[in-house]
N, C-alpha and C positions, 0 to 999 in steps of 0.2 A: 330639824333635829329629831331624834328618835323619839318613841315615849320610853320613860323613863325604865320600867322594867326590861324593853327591849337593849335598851344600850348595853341596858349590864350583862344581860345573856350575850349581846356579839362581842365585849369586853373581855366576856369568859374563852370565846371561842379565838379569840386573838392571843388572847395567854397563855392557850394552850400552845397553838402552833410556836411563840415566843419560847416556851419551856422548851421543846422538840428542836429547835435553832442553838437554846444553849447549849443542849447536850450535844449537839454537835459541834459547836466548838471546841468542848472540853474534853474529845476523844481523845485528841492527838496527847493534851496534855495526861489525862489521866491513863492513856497506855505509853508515855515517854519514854521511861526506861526500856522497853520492848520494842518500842521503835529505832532506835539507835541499832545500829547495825544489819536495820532491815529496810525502811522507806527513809531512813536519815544515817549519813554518816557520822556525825557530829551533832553536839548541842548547839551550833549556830543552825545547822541543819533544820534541828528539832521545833528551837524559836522561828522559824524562819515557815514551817510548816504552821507552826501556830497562830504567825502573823499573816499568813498567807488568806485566810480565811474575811478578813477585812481588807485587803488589797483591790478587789474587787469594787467593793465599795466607792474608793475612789474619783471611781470613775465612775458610776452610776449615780451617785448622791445629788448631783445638780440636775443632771434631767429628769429624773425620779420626779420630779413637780409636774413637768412638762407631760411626762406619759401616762401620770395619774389623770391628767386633766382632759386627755382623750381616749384614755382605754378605760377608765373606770378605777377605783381604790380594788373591788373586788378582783379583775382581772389580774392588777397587780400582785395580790395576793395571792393568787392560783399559780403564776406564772414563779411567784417567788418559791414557795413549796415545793414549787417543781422541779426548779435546778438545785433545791437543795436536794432533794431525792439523788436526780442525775449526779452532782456533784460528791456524793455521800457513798455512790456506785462506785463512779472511777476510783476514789479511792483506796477501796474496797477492794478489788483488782487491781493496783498499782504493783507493778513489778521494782520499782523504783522508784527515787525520789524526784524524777522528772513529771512522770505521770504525776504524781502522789499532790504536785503544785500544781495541775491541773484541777484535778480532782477538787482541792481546796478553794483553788479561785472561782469554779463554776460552782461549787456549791455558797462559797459565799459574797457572790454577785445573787443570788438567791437570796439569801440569810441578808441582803442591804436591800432588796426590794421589801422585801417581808417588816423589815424593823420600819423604815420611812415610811412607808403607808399606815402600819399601827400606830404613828406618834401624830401622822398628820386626821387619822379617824378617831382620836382619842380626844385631840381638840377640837375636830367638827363638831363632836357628840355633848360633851365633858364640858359646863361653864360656872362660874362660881366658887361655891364652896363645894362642890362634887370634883370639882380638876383634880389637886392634888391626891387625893385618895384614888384614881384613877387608873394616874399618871403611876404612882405606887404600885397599884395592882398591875397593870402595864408591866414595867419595869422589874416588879421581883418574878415575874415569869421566867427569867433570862437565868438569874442564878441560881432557880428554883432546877432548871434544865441543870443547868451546870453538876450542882449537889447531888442529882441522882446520877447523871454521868461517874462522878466520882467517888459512887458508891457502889454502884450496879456494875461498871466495865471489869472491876479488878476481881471479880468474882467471876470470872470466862477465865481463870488462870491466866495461863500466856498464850494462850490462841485469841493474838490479836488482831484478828482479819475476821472472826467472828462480833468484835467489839463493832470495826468497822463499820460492818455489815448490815448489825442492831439498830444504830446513828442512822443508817441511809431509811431502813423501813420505816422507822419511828417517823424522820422528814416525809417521808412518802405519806404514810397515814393520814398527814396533817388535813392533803388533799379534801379530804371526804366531808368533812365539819363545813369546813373554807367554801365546799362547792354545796355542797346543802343544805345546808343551815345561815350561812351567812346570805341576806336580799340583796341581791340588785338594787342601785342605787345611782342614781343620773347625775354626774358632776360639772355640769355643763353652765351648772347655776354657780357653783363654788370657784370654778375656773375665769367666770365674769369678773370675779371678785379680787384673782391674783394680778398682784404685779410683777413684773418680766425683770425686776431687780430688786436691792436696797438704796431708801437713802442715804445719802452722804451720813450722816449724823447717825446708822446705823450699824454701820462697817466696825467701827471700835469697839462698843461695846459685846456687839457677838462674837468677835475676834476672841479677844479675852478671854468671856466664857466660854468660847471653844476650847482654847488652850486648859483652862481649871479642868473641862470636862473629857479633853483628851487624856491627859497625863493622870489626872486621879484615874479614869477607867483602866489606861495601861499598867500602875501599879497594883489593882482589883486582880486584873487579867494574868502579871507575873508572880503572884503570892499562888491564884489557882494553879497554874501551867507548871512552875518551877518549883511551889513547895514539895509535892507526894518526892524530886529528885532529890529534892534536897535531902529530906529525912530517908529515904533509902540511906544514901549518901552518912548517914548516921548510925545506920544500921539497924533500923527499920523496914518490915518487911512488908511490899507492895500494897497488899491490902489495908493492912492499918496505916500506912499512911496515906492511904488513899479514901479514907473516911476521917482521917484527921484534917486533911486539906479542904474535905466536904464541909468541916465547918466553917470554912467563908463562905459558903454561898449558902448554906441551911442558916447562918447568922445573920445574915442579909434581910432574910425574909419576914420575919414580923414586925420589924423596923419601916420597911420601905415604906407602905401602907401610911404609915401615921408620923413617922418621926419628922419628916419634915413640916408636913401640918403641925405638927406642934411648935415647931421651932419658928413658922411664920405667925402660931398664935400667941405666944409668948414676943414676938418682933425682936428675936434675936437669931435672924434665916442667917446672917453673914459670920457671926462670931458661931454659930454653933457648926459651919463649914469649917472655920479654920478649926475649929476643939475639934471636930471628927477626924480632918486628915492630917492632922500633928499626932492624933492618939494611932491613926493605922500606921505611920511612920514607925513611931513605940512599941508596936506588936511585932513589926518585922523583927523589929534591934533584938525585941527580948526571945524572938523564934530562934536567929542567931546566938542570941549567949546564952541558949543552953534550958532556957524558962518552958516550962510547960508547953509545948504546940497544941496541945490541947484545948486552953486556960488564951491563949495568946490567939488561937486562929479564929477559936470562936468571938473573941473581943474585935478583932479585927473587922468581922463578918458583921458585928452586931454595929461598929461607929460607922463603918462602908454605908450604914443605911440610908442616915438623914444627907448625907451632900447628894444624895443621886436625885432627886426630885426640887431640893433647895437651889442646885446649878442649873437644870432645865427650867426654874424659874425665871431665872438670871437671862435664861438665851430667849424666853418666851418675851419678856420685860424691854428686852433688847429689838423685839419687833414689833412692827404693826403689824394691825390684821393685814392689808394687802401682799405685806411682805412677805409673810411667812411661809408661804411653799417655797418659793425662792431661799429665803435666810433657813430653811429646815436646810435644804439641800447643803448649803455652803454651812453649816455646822454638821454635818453628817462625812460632808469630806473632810474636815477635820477631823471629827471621831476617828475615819475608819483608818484614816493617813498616822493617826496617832498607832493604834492598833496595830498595824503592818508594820508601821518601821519599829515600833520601840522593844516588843517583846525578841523581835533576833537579837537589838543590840545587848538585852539581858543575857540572852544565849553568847555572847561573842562574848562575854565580860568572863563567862566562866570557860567559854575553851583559852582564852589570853592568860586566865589567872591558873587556872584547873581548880579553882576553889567553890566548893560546891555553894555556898551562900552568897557568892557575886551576884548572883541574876536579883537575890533576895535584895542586896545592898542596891541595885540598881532600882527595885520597885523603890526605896526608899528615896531614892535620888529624885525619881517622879513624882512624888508626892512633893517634896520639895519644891521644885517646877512650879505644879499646881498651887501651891499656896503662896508664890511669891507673885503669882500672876492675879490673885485675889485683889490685891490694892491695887493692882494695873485696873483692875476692872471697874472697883468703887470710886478711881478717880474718871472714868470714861464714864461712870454712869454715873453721877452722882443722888440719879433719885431713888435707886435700890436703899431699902431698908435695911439698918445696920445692924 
């Protein structure tokens, strides 16, 4: 394990590149309306570019264990930076929306290397009562990307091939931290330790919490992607509502850190999941009828905090030590499976309806999902804390 001042400096340097990943996913959403008619025909186009970015994932998420355990977490790392760079180019130069799916998939076959090695060196390093704080810090890197994506892009006007552009250098940068600052580190000893599967008796419970933790995240991801359209769509101009939508992921952020810890120090981790994603459910409805987006995105941002660290609880509880680079992987295909397919379907709701708050009513439909799959999960696990 590290010494302890050390962890948190390479913790630091993980969050950074984590931050640089979100804002790149949140390009496409926070130049949408600009993008429609140039790299996207249409809003299932537009979702479909958005989802495209976890697609990748997929398919890397299960051997992602496997390649850690011979190339090294750090190599990973490098290697993930890197196609988010490359990936962040093509797009950048995309004449179309052909390319443009290119561009997305190779940068986030990147962006799913990059996240699986941060979650699997957060638990090599991270034990105790240090995890969850961690795990937090970890994790609001992502929306912390996001928030300034959503703040910074829509101030380039409408030269949105310079937004592009921005996303692919900032991933690139990542590089430099990743290759100099981050040690060498021989995992040849942690690889003794994995198992080449789950057991029986582990499959249910991760299942589950994959499912709470896909579909909560794809409603996170369609309030980001689809709100700034929405409020256009109201008659709201670009940039303000493109720092209105910023506050889900600026509300995110001094929650992650702690709310869950508290909610496991208080030993109410399960009931304060279902009271957070019933209350983000509420923020949508009250975005749609008319309530403050202001007042609502930020609320949203702020209940978003405690289930992210409280679910990965759930998938951690859900394994053994041996299992877990294997069970990271097959929760990761979940995530990313979640990701890719659900936000087009948000986008398809509204080219079927033409109603610009479908995608919105569709993240609400996901939350739903998520929390009806919560008792699926306390019946498979029954020793999670209630």
């Amino acid at each position: 394990m590290s010494a302890p001042r050390s962890r948190w400096a390479e913790l630091g340097i993980l969050a950074a590149s984590r931050a640089a990943m979100g804002a790149q996913f949140q390009v496409v959403g926070a130049l949408g309306p600009l993008l429609i008619g140039t790299l996207a025909a249409d809003w299932t186009e537009l979702g479909t570019l958005i989802g495209a970015y976890s697609l990748a994932g997929i398919a890397i998420a299960l051997p992602a264990g496997w390649v850690m355990a011979r190339i090294g977490d750090r190599a990973v790392l490098l290697w993930g930076v890197g196609l988010m760079g490359l990936g962040g180019a093509v797009l950048a130069l995309a004449p179309g929306f052909a390319v443009a799916i290119v561009g997305r998939c190779i940068a986030g076959l990147g962006g799913a290397l990059l996240s699986i090695a941060c979650a699997k060196m957060v638990l090599d390093r991270f034990h105790g009562a240090a995890l969850a704080p961690a795990l937090g810090l970890m994790l609001m890197a992502w929306p912390c990307g996001i928030g300034i994506a959503l703040v910074v892009l829509p101030l380039l006007g409408t030269d949105w091939r310079a937004g592009l552009w921005l996303s692919a250098v900032v991933c690139a940068a990542s590089f430099l931290p990743l290759w100099f600052l981050l040690p060498r580190r021989d995992g040849a000893g942690a690889a003794r330790a994995r198992r080449g599967g789950l057991l029986r008796s582990e499959w249910a419970p991760l299942l589950s919490a994959g499912t709470i933790w896909g579909f909560y995240n794809a409603a996170f991801v369609v309030a980001l992607g689809f709100g700034p359209a929405f409020l256009v769509a109201r008659g709201w101009g670009a940039e303000q509502a493109g720092v209105a939508a910023s506050l889900v992921g600026f509300g995110i952020l001094p929650v992650l850190p702690i709310g869950g810890a508290l909610a496991e120090r208080w030993g109410r981790p399960v009931l304060t999941t279902i009271a957070c994603m019933a209350g983000m459910a509420g923020c949508l409805l009250a975005v749609i009828a008319g309530f403050s987006p202001w007042v609502s995105l930020l609320l949203f941002g702020l209940l978003a905090g405690p289930p992210a660290s409280l679910v990965m609880a759930m998938v951690g509880r859900a394994l053994s030590a041996p299992s877990r680079a294997f069970g990271m992987g097959v929760h990761y295909t979940l995530f990313y499976g979640s990701l890719a397919l659900l936000p087009p379907l948000a986008g398809l709701a509204r080219d079927v309806t033409g109603a610009p708050e479908a995608p919105l009513l569709a993240g609400v439909a996901f939350l739903v999902v998520a929390l009806a799959a919560v008792p699926v999960h306390l019946r498979l696990a029954p020793r999670s804390p209630a």
